[in-house]
Backbone as JSON, one array per atom type, in Angstrom:
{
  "sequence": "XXXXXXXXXXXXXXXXXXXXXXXXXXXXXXXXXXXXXXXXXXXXXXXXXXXXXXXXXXXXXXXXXXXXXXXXXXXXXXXXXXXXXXXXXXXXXXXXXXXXXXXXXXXXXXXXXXXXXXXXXXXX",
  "N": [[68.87, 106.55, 102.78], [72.2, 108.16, 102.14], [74.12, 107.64, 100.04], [75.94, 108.71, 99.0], [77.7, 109.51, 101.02], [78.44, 107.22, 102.76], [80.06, 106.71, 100.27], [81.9, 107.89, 100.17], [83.27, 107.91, 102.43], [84.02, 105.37, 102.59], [85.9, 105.6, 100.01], [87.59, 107.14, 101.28], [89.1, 105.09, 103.31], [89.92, 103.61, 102.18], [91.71, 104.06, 100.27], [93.28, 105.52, 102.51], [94.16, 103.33, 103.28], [95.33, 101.66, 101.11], [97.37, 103.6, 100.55], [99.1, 103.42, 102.99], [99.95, 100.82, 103.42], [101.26, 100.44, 100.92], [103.22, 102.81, 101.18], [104.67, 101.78, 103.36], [105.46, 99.06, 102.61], [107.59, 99.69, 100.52], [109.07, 101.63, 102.12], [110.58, 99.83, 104.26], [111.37, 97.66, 102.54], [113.04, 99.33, 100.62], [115.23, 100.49, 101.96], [117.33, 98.8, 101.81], [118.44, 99.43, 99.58], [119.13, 102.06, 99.35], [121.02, 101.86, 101.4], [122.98, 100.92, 100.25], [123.46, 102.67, 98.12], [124.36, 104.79, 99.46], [126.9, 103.68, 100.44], [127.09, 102.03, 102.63], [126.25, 103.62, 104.44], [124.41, 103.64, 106.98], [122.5, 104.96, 108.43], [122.67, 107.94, 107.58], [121.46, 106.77, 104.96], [118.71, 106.08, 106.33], [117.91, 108.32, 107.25], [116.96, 109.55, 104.83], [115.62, 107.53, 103.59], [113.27, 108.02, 105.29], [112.49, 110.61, 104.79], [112.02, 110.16, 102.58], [109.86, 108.56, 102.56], [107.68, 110.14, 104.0], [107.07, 112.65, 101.64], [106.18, 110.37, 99.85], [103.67, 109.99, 101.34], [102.87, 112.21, 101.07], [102.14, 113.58, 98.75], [100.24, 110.87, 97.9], [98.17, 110.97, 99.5], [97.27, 113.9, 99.66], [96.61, 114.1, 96.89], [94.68, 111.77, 96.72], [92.94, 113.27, 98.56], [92.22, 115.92, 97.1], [91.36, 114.35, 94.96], [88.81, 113.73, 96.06], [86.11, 114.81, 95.69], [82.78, 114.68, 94.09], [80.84, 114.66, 90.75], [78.88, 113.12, 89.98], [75.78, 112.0, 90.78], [75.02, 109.62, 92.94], [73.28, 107.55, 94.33], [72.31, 105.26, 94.48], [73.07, 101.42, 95.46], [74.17, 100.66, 92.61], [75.36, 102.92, 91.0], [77.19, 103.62, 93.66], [78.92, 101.6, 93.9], [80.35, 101.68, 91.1], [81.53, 104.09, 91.26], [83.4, 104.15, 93.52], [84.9, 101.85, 92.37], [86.07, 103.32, 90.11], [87.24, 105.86, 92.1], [88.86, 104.32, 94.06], [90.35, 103.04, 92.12], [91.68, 105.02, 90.65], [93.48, 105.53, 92.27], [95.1, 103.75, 92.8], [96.39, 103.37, 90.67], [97.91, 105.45, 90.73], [99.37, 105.25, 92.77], [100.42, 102.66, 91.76], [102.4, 103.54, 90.02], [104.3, 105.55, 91.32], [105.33, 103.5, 93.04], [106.73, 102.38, 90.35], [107.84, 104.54, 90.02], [109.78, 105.06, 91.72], [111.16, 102.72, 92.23], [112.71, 102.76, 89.62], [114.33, 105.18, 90.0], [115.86, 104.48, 93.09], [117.24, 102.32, 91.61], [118.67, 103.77, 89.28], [119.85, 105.39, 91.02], [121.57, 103.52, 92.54], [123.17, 102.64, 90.46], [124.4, 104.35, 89.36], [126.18, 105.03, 91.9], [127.73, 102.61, 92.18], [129.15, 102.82, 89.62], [130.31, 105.1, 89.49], [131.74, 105.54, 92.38], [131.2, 107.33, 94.37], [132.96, 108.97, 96.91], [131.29, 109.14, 99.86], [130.78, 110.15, 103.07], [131.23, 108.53, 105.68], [129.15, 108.18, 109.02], [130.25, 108.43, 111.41]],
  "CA": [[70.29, 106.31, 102.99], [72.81, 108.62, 101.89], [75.03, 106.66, 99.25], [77.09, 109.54, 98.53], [78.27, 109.92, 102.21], [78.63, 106.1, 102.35], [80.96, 106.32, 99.33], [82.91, 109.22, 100.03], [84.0, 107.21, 103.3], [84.44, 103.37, 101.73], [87.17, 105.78, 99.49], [88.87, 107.32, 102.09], [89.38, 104.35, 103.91], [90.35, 102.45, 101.26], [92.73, 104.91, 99.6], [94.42, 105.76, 103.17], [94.68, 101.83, 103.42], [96.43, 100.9, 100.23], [98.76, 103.92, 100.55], [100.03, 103.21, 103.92], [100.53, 99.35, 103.19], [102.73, 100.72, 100.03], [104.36, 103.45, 101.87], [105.39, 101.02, 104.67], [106.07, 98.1, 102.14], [108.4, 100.79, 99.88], [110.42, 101.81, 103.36], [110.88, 98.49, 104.32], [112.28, 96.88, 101.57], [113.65, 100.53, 99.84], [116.36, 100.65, 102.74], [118.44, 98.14, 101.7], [119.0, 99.83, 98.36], [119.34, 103.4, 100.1], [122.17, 101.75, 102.45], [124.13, 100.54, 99.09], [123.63, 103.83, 96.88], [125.0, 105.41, 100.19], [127.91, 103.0, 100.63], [126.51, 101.69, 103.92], [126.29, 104.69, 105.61], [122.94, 103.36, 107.21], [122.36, 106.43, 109.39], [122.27, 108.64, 106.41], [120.41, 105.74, 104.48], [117.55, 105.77, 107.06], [117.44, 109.61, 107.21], [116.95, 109.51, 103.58], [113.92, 106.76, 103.54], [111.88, 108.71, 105.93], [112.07, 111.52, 104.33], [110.74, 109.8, 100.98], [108.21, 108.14, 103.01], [107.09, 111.28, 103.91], [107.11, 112.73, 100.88], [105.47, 109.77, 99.31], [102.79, 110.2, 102.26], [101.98, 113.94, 101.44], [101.7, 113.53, 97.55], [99.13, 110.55, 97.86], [97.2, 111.31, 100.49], [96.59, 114.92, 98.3], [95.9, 113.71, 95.46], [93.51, 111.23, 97.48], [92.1, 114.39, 98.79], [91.92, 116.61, 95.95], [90.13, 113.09, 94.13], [87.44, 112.94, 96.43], [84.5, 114.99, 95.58], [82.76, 113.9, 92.23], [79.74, 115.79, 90.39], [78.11, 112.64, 89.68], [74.92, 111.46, 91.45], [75.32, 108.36, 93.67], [71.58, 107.18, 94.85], [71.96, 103.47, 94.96], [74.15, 100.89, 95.39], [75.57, 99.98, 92.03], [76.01, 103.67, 91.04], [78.03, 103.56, 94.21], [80.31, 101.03, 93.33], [80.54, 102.15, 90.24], [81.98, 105.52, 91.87], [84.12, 103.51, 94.21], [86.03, 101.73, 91.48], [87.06, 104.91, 89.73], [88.09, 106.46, 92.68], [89.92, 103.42, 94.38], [91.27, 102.32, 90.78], [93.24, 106.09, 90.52], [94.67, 105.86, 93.48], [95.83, 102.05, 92.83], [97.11, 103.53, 89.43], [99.38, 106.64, 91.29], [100.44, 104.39, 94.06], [101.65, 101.82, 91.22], [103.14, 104.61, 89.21], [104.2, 106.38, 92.69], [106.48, 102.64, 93.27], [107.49, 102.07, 89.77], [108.83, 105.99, 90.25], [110.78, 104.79, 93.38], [112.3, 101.56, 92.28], [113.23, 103.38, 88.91], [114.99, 106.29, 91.02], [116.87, 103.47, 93.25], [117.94, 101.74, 90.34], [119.56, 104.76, 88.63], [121.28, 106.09, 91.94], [122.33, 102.08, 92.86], [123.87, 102.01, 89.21], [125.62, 105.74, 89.22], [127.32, 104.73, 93.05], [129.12, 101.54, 91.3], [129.76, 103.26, 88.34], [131.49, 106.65, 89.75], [131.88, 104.82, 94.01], [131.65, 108.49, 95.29], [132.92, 108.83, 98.81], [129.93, 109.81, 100.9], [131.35, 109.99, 104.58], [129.86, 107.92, 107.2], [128.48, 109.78, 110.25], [130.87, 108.14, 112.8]],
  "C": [[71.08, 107.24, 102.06], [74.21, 107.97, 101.4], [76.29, 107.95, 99.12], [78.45, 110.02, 99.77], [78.97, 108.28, 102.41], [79.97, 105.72, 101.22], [82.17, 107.2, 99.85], [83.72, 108.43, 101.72], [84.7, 106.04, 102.89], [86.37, 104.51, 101.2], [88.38, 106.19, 99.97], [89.37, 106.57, 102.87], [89.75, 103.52, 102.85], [91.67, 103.0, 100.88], [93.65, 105.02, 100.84], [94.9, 104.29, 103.45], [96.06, 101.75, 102.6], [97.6, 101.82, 100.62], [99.65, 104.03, 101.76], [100.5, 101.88, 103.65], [101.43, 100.08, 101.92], [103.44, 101.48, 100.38], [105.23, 102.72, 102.71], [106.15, 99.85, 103.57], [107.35, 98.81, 101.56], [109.55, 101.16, 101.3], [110.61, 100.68, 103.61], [111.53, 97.68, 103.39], [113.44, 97.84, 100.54], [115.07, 100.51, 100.92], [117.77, 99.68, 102.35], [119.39, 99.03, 100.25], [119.81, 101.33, 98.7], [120.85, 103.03, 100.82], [123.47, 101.4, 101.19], [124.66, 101.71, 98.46], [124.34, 104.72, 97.78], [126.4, 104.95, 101.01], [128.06, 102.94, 102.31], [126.6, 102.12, 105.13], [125.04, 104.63, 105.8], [122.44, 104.26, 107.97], [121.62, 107.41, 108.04], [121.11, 108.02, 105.02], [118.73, 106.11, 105.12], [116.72, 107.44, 107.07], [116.55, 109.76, 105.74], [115.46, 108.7, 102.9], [112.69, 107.42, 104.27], [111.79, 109.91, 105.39], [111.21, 111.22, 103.09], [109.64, 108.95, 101.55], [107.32, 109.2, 103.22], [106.69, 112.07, 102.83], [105.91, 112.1, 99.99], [103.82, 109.91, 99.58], [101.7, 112.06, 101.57], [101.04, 113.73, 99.38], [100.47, 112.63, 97.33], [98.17, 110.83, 98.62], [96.87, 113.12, 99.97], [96.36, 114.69, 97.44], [94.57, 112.99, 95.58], [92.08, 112.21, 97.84], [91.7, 115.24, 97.94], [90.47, 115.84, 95.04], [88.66, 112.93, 94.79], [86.09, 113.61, 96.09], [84.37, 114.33, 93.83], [81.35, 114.39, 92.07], [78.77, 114.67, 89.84], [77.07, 112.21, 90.21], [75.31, 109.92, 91.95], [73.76, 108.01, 94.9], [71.41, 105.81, 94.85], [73.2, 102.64, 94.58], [75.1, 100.38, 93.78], [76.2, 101.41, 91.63], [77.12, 104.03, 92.39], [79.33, 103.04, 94.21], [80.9, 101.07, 92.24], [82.3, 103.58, 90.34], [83.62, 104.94, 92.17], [84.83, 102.82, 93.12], [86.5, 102.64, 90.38], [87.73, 105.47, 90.58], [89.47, 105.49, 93.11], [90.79, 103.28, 93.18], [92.26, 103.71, 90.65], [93.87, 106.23, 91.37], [95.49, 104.77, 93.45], [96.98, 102.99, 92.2], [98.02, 104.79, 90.28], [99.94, 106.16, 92.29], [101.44, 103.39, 93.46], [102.54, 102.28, 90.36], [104.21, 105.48, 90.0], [105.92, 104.74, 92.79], [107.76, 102.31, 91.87], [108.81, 102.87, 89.32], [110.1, 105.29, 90.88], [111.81, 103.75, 92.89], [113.09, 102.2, 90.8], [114.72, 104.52, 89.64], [116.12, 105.7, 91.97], [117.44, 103.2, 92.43], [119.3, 102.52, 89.66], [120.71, 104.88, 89.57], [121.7, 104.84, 92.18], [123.41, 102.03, 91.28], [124.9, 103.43, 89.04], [126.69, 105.42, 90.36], [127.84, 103.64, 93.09], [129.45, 102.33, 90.29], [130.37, 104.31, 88.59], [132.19, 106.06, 91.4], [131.96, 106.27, 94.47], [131.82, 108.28, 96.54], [131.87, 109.4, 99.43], [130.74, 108.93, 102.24], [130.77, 109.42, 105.14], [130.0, 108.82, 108.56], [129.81, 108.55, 111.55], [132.53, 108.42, 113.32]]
}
């Protein structure tokens, strides 16, 4: 059996898991803040989330990729899981570093567009 082939799948399926469930959770609940900091010009809001989903999308899913080979031997199952929680665990750690970015970044621009109200036009 080929543990190393075995692993090197488990991670990419794991890794493109978590970071679509946090990309999707992050747009989904990020919009409301996007529609405020843009003084509920939700058009421009929405443009604005898919692009940082995207975004979000390209950076983990490379880094994912970049992470995956590994120079260590993997010949039986616990060195496998061994493997497998290093890799899974850095991708946790830049996906929860990756949100605490994001809601940081909201935060700021939600607290500069009360504190200055710039006009940003709505599209209609």
């Amino acid at each position: 059996m080929n543990y190393l082939t075995i692993t090197y799948g488990c991670y990419l399926l794991l890794s493109v898991s978590f970071t679509i469930w946090v990309g999707r959770t992050l747009f989904r609940h990020g919009r409301l803040f996007l529609v405020e900091i843009f003084h509920g010009n939700a058009e421009l809001a929405d443009a604005v989330n898919k692009l940082l989903l995207i975004g979000f999308y390209l950076i983990n899913f490379g880094y994912a990729a970049f992470a995956l080979s590994t120079s260590h031997n993997v010949d039986d199952i616990t060195s496998m899981i061994e493997r497998l929680s290093l890799k899974v665990g850095g991708i946790i750690l830049i996906l929860g570093f990756m949100h605490f970015f994001n809601l940081f970044v909201l935060f700021r621009l939600r607290r500069k567009a009360k504190e200055h109200h710039f006009p940003i036009a709505n599209a209609e």
